[in-house]
N, C-alpha and C positions, 0 to 999 in steps of 0.2 A: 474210476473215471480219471481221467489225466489231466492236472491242472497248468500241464506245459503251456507257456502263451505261444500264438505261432510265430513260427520259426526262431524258437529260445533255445532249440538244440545248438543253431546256428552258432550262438553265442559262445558255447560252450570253449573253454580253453582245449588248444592241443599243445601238449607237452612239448611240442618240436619248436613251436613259435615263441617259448618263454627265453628271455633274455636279461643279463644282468643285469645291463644300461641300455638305454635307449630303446625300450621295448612299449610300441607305442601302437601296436596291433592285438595285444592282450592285458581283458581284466585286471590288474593289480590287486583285486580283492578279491580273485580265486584261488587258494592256496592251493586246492589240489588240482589235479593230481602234481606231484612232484615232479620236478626234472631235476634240480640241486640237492639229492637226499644230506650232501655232505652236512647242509644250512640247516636240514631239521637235525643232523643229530647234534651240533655241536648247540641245539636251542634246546636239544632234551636234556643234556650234558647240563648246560646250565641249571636247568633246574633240579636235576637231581643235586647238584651241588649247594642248594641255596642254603642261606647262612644269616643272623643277624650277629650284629658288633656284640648289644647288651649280652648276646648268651656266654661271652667272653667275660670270664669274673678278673678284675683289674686287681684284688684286693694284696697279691703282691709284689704289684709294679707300683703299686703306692708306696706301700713301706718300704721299698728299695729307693723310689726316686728320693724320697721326705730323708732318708738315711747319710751318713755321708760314704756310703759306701762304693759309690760311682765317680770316679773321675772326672774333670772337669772336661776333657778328651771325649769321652765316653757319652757327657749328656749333649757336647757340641753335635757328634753323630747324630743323637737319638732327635735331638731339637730339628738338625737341617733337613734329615729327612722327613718327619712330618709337617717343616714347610712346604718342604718338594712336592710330596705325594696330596697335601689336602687341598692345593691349586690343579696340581697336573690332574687329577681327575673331574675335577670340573670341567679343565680344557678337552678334554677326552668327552665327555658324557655332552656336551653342547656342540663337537664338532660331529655324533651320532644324529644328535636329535636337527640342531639347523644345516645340516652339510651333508653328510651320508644319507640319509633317510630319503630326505627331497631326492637323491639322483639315484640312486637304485632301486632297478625297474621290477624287481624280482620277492612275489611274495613271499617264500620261506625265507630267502635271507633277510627281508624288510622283519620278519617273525624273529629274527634272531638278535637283527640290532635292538628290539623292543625288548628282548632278555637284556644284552648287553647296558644297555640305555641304564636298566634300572640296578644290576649291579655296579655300575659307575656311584649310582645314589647313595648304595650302601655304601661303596668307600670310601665317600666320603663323609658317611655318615661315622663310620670307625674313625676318622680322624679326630672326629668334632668328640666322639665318645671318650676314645683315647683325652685328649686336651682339655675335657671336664675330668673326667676321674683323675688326672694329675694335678687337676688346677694353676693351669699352664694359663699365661696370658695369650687369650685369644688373638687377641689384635696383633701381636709378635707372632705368632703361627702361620695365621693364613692369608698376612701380608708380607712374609720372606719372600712372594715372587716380585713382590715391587720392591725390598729392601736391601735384598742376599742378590749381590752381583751373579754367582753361580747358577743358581734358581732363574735368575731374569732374564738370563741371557740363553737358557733352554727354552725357555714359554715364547719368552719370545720368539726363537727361530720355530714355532710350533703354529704360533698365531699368525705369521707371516704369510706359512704353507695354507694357514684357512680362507685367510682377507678376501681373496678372489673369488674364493667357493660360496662364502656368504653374500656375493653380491643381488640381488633380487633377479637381475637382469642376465646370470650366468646362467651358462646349459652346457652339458655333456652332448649334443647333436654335433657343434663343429669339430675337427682334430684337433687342433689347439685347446677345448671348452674339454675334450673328455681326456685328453692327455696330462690335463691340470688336475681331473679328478681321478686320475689314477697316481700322479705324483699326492696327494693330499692323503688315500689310502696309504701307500709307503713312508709317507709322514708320519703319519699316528698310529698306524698297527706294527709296522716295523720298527719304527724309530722309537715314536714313543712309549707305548708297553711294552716292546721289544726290546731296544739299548737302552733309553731313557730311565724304566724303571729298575734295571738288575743290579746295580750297583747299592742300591737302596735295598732290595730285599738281601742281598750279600749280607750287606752290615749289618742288617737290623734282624736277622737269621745266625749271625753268628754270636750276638747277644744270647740269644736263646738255645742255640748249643752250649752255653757255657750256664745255663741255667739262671739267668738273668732278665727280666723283664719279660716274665715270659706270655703275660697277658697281650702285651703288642707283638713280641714274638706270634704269637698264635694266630692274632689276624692276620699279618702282614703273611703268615703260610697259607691261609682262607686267600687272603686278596693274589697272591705269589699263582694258587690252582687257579682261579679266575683267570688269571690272565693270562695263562694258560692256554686257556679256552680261547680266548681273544685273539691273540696271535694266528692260533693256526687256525681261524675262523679268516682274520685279515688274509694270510698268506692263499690262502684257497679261494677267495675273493678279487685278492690281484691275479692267481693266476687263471682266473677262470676269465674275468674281463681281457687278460692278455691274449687264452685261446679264440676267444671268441673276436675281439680285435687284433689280429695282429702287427696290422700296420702301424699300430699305433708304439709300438714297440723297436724304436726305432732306435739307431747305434747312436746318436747322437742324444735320443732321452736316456739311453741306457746308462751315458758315461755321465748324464747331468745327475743321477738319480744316484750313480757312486761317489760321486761328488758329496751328494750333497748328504749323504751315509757317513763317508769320512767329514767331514765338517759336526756333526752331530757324535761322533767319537771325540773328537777333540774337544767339545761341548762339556760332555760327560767325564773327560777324565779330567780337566778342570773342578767339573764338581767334584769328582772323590779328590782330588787334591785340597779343595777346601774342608771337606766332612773332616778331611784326616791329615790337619798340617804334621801330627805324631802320630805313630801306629798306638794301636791299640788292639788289646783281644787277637794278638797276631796280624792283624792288618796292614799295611803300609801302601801308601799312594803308588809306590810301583806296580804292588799288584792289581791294583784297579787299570792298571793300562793295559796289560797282558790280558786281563779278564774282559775289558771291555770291548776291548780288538777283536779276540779271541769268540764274541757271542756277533759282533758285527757280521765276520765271516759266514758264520752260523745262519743267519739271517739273509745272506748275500745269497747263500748258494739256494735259498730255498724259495726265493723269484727267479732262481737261476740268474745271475748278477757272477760274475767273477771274485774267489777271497782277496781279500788285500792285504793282509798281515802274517795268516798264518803261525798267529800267536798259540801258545799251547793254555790250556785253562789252571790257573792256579786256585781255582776253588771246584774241584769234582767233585765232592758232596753237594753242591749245587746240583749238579745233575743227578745224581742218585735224590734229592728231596721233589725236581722235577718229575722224576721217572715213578716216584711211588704209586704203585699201585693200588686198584680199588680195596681190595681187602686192607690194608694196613691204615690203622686210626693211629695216628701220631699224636694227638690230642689226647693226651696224658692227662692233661691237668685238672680235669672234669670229670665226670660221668652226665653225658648228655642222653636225653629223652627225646631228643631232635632228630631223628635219626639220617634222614636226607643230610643234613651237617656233618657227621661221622661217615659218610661214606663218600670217600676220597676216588675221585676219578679227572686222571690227569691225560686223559688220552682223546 
């Protein structure tokens, strides 16, 4: 006997009517059937990935930090960057949960910020972990975005791109209201996880090629595949809002949105210019310009955006550590039981 109410077929989603934004003729709390398969996989991706900080043993990035065997150069890096990263993920993880979430209209991607959401948690849960097992002072860590000119002057241009999108009274219905939220996506999944963080796993990756620190090393490789995920989660996100809106995609947001790409390079190579007033570990502040440039373009061409620099990459093991494959566990330093942890997927 059929406990359909009448006419509850009616209700029923059709795949054709689901929409990223502004979809206001279907359930948002029917996932299926699917039309975005893209959204379910990079949400299964996540999870086969999942990861805690604790399962990361610190116990010889202690006796390295407590040692004097780190330069003063070397712990400025290691300190600026988990100022950077233990703020910037909060900003990231609150601009999912109050900004993204509210405006897209689409349940498997809404399914997939609710994975991203809670990896935001974790990392910054590895920060706070990282900062006890060093016995680092708190208050100096995860207030460098109010302290460290460099730091402040990223969040800030980050919080800016939010201000509007938080307001109670904002909607993605007018062109202006959804053109702001698709400049706020290129904000934070382009800019921010995108150019914002690479400079920071650079540094704190080539620690751990030289066999040093290699517990933060580890995660920051855990947080590196993550966002991963993130990015080409965002990029498929704007361009899907772009296919589906075109007009909205207009030569004069095009050129504000290069704009404001190159202004967030300049940002960033300010910061490696401070991590690294002296090279170190081979490093030098020139090559975070080349490199920085060099991942923007990367970025530009993949909303379809024009390169701008045409820099060449001075760190290609970067992208060979991007490009590892699910089979290869890089994660040497353990033997983990965890086993979704050990199986690497960067695609």
């Amino acid at each position: 006997m059929s406990t359909t109410t009448e006419h509850g077929a009616d209700k029923r989603v059709n795949v054709a009517n689901k929409r990223l934004i502004n979809c206001h003729a279907v359930d948002v709390n029917q996932l299926m059937p699917l039309k975005y398969k893209w959204a379910w996989e990079h949400y299964l991706n996540g999870c086969a990935n999942h990861w805690m900080p604790n399962e990361v043993p610190m116990g010889k990035d202690i006796e390295l930090w407590k040692s004097n065997a780190l330069s003063e150069d070397e712990r400025r890096v290691i300190m600026r960057n988990l100022g950077f990263f233990a703020t910037a993920e909060s900003l990231v993880g609150n601009n999912i949960v109050l900004a993204i979430f509210r405006h897209v209209t689409n349940p498997e991607a809404r399914q997939y910020l609710l994975r991203q959401s809670f990896e935001e948690a974790i990392h910054t849960h590895a920060f706070l972990y990282i900062v006890e097992s060093l016995t680092l002072d708190q208050g100096e860590v995860f207030n460098m975005y109010n302290e460290v000119n460099s730091i402040n002057n990223k969040d800030k241009f980050e919080m800016q791109i939010t201000e509007e999108i938080l307001r109670p009274d904002f909607t993605t219905s007018t062109f202006e209201g959804a053109q702001k939220f698709l400049e706020n996506l290129i904000g934070y999944y382009i800019i921010m996880e995108g150019i914002f963080f690479y400079s920071g796993f650079a540094m704190i990756l080539s620690f751990l090629r030289q066999n040093k620190m290699v517990g933060i090393g580890e995660q920051f490789q855990y947080i590196l595949r993550d966002e991963t995920v993130h990015l080409n989660f965002g990029i498929d996100l704007i361009n899907g809002i772009k296919e589906e809106n075109p007009h909205l995609w207009t030569e004069s947001f095009q050129e504000a949105i290069t704009q404001k790409i190159r202004e967030a390079v300049v940002l960033e190579i300010q910061y490696a210019e401070d991590c690294l007033p002296r090279g170190i570990l081979g490093l030098t502040a020139p090559m975070f310009r080349d490199y920085v440039q060099y991942i923007a373009d990367r970025r530009l061409e993949r909303i379809g955006l024009k390169v701008q620099y045409r820099s060449k990459n001075p760190f290609p093991w970067m992208s060979e550590t991007i490009d590892l494959g699910k089979e290869k566990n890089f994660f040497e330093t353990r033997v983990t039981e965890y086993q979704s942890a050990s199986n690497l997927s960067w695609n």
